[in-house]
C-alpha positions in Angstrom: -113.4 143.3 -91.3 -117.2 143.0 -90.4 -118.5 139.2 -89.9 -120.1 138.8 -93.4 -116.8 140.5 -95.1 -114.9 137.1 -93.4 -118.3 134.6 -94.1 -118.3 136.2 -97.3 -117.4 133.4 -100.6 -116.6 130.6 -98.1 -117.4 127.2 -95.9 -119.7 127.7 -92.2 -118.9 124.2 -90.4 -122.2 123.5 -88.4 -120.5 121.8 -85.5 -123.9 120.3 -83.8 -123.7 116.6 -82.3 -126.7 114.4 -82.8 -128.4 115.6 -79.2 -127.7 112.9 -76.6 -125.3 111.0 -78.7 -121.4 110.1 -77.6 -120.0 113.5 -79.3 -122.6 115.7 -77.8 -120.3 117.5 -75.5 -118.7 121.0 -75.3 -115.7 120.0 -75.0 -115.6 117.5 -78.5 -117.8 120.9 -79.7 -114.8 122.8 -79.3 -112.4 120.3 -80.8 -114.9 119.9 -84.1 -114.6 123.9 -84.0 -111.5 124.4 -84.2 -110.8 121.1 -86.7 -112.6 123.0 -88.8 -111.2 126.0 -88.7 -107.8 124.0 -89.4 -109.5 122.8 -92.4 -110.4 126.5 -93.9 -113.7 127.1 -92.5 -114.4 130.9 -92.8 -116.8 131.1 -89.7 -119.3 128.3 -87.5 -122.8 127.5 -86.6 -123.1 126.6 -83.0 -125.7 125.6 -81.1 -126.8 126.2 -77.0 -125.0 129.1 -74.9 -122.8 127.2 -73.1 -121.1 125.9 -76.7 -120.9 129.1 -78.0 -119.1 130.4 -74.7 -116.8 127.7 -74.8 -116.0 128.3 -78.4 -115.7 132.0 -78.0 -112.8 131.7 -76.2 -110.9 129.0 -78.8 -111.3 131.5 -82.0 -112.1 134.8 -83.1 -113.9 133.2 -86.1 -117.5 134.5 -86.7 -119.9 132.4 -85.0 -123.5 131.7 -86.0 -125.2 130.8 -82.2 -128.7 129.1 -82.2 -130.7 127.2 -79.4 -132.8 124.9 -80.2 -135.4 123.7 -77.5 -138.4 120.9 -78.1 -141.6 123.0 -77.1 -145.1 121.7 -76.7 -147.8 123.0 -79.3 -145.2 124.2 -81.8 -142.8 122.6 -84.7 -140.3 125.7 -83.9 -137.0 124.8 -82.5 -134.8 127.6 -83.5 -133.6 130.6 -81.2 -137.7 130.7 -80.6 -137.5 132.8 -77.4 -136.4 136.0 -76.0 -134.4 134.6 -73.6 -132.4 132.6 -76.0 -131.4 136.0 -78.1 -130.4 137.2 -74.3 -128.3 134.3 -73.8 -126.7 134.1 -77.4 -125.9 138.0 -76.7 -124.0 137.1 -73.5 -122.0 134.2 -74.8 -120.4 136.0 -77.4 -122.3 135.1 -80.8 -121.7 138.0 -83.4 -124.6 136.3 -85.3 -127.8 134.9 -84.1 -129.8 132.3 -86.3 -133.6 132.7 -85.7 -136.4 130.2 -87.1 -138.2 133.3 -89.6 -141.2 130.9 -90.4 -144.7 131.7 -90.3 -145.7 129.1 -87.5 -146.7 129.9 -84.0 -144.1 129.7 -81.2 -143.6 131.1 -77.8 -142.6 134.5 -78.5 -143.2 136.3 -82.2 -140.7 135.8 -84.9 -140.5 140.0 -85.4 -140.1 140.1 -81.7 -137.2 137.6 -81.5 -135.6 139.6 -84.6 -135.6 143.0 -83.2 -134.3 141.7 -80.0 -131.1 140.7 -82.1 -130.6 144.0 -83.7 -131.4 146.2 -80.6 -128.3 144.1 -79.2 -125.7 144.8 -82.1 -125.9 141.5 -83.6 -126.2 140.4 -87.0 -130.3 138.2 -87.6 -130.0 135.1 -89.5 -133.0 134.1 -90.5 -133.6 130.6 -91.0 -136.1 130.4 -93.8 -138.3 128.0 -95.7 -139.5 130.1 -98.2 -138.8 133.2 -100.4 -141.8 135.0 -98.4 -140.1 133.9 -94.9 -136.8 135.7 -96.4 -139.1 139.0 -97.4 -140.6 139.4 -94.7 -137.4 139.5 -92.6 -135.6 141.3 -94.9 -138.3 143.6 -94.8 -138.1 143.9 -90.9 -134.4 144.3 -90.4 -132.4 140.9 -91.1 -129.1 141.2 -93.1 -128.6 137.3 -93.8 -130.9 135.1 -95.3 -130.8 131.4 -95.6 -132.5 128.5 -97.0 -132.1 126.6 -93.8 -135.6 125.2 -93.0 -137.2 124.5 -96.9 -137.6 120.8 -97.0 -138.5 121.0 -93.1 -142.0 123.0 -92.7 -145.6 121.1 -94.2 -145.5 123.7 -96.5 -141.8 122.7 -98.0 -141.8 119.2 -97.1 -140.8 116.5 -99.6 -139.8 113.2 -100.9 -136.4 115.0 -102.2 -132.7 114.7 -100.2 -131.1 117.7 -102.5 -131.0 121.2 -101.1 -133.1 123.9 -102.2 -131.0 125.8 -105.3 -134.0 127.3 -106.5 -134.3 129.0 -103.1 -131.1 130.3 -102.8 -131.7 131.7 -106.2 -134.3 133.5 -105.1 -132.9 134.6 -102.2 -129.8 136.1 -104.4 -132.6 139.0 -106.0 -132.8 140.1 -102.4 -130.6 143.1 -101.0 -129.0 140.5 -98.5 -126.5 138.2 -97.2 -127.5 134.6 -98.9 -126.7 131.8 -96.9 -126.9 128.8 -98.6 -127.8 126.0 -95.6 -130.0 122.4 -95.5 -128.7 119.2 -97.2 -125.4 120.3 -98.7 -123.5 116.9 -98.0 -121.0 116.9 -100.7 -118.8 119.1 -101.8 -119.8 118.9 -105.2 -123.8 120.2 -103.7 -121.5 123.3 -101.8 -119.9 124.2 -105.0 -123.6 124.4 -106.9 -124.6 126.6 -103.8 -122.4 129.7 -104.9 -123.1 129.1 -108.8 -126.7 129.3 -107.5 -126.1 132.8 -105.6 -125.4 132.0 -102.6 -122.5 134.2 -100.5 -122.0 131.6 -98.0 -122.9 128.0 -97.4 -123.0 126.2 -93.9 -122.3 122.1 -94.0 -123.0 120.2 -90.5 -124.0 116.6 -91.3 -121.6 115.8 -93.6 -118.6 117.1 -91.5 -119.8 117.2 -87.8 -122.3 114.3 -87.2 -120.2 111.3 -87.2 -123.5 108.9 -86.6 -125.1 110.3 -90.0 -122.0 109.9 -92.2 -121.4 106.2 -90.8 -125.7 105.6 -91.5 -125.0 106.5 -95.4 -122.2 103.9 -95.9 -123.6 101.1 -94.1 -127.1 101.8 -96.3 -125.0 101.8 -99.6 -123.4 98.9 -98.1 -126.4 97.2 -97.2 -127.9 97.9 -100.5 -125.0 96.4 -102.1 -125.1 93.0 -100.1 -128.7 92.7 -101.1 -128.0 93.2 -104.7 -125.5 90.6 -104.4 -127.5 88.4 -102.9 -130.5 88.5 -104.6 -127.9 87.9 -107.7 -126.9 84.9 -106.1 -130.0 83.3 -105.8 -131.4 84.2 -109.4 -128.1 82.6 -110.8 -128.1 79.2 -108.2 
């Protein structure tokens, strides 16, 4: 069974720690893995070659490998370079996610692409737009996702919800549809695959402990507020 036939109609667990926080370590990496492959995760989205190593060895489960680097004079942070691909390929990633926006980075998004395939591994492209996903459709990439709308200037905006309308689109395509970005509920990954998609990847929600602790104190906060202000209006 190919990657996509085991991805295909089910859960991707992101398993990225917030970078520099108490969880970001391979070895917690690893345990998050494998928690949720014990929870009926079909595959995983890991980031740096030394995680995806590590992981490689724990499970046979598809893995999604990424590296994400800060670079001067460019908003691209996704498997941006040659090198990375190289790495990815080495460390045992049977899918490699690749930032398939417009913007400049180091080395060309077509470049980067082709490097995957000419190594035997499946192109993800992380897209923020429906002519992100045609153009790498166009150039070779089996698996689409919705990853980066809500993230670029051209996508950016006031709204928290994921990007249906993208995935939609994506799902007239000839291509794997990986529904990805903002899917913290399950009710939102349900509404993914009535959408179209064939896949959808949760990290937040599952992986970044930080995050899911910062919603509950803000609804908390919120609601001692409310009280308060209450309080006062009734005194």
């Amino acid at each position: 069974m190919t990657s996509l036939e085991q991805l295909q109609g089910g859960l991707v667990v992101s398993c990225q720690p917030v970078t520099g926080g108490a969880m970001d370590r391979t070895d917690i990496v690893v345990a998050m893995a494998l928690a949720a492959i014990d929870g009926g995760a079909n595959g995983l989205r890991i980031e740096g070659a030394r995680n995806v190593a590590t992981v490689r060895m724990a499970t046979d489960k598809p893995i999604i490998g990424l590296v994400k680097h800060e670079v001067d004079r460019t908003d691209v942070r996704i498997t941006s370079r040659l090198s990375d691909v190289e790495a990815l390929v080495h460390a045992g990633a049977d899918i490699i996610a690749y930032d398939a926006t417009d913007r400049p980075r180091q080395d060309d998004r077509d470049v980067v692409l082709h490097a995957i395939l000419a190594h035997g591994c499946i192109a993800m492209a992380d897209c923020s737009t429906f002519d992100d996903a045609q153009q790498a459709l166009d150039q070779g990439a089996q698996m689409l996702g919705s990853t980066l709308s809500g993230y670029t200037a051209k996508t950016e905006s006031a709204s928290d919800r994921p990007d249906l309308a993208l995935v939609s689109a994506l799902n007239r395509l000839d291509a794997f549809v990986m529904a990805e970005g903002r899917y913290n509920s399950p009710d939102l990954a349900a509404k993914a695959f009535i959408a179209g998609a064939d896949a959808v990847t949760v990290g937040s929600a599952i992986t970044r402990v930080e995050h899911i602790v910062g919603w509950f104190k803000t609804a908390i906060d919120e609601a001692t507020r409310a009280e308060e202000h209450d309080d006062v209006l009734s005194s």
